[in-house]
N, C-alpha and C positions, 0 to 999 in steps of 0.2 A: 827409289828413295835413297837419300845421300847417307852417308856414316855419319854419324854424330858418335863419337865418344862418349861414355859415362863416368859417373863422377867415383875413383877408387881412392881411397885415405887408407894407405898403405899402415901407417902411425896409428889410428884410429879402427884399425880392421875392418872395416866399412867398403860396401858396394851398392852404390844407391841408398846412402845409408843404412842397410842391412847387413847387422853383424857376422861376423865371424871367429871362432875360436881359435884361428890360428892364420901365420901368414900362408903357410902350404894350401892350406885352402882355397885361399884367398885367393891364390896366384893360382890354383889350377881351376879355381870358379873363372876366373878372370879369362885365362884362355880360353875356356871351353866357351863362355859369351861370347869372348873378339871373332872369335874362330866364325858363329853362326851368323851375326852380323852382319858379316861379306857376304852370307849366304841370304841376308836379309830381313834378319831376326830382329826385332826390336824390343828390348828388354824391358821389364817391369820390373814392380820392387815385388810382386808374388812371383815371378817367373824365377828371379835369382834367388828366393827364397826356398823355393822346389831343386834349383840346379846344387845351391850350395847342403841341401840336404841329402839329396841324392850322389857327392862325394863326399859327405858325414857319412854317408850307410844307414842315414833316417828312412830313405824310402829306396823298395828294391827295382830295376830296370824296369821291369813291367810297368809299374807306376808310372815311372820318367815318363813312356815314350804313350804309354795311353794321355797323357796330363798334355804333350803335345800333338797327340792326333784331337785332340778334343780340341783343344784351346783353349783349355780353362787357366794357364797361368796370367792370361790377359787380366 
């Protein structure tokens, strides 16, 4: 499957229209998505919802990595 780019409003703190409380987040949400991408990842607005909380420190690794062996950020 090809890359497609997503939609990031840097001004707006937005990723797929999903908030953000700051740019640093944003930008390190941002990489870690570009990053999987290449790997084949195809993001959702729940997926970056889980990633961007998961560099809050809303949910701890375990969560992260079981949410993607599951696949329930789809």
């Amino acid at each position: 499957m090809p890359y497609a780019p997503i939609a990031i409003d840097r001004e707006a703190l937005t990723i797929m229209n999903v908030p953000f409380p700051d740019l640093e987040t944003l930008e390190s949400t941002a990489e870690a998505i570009g990053s999987n991408m290449f790997e084949g990842f195809q993001p959702t607005r729940k997926g970056i919802e889980i990633i961007r909380d998961y560099c809050l420190g809303k949910i701890p690794f375990a969560q992260l990595t079981a949410t993607a062996k599951e696949k329930s950020y789809e």
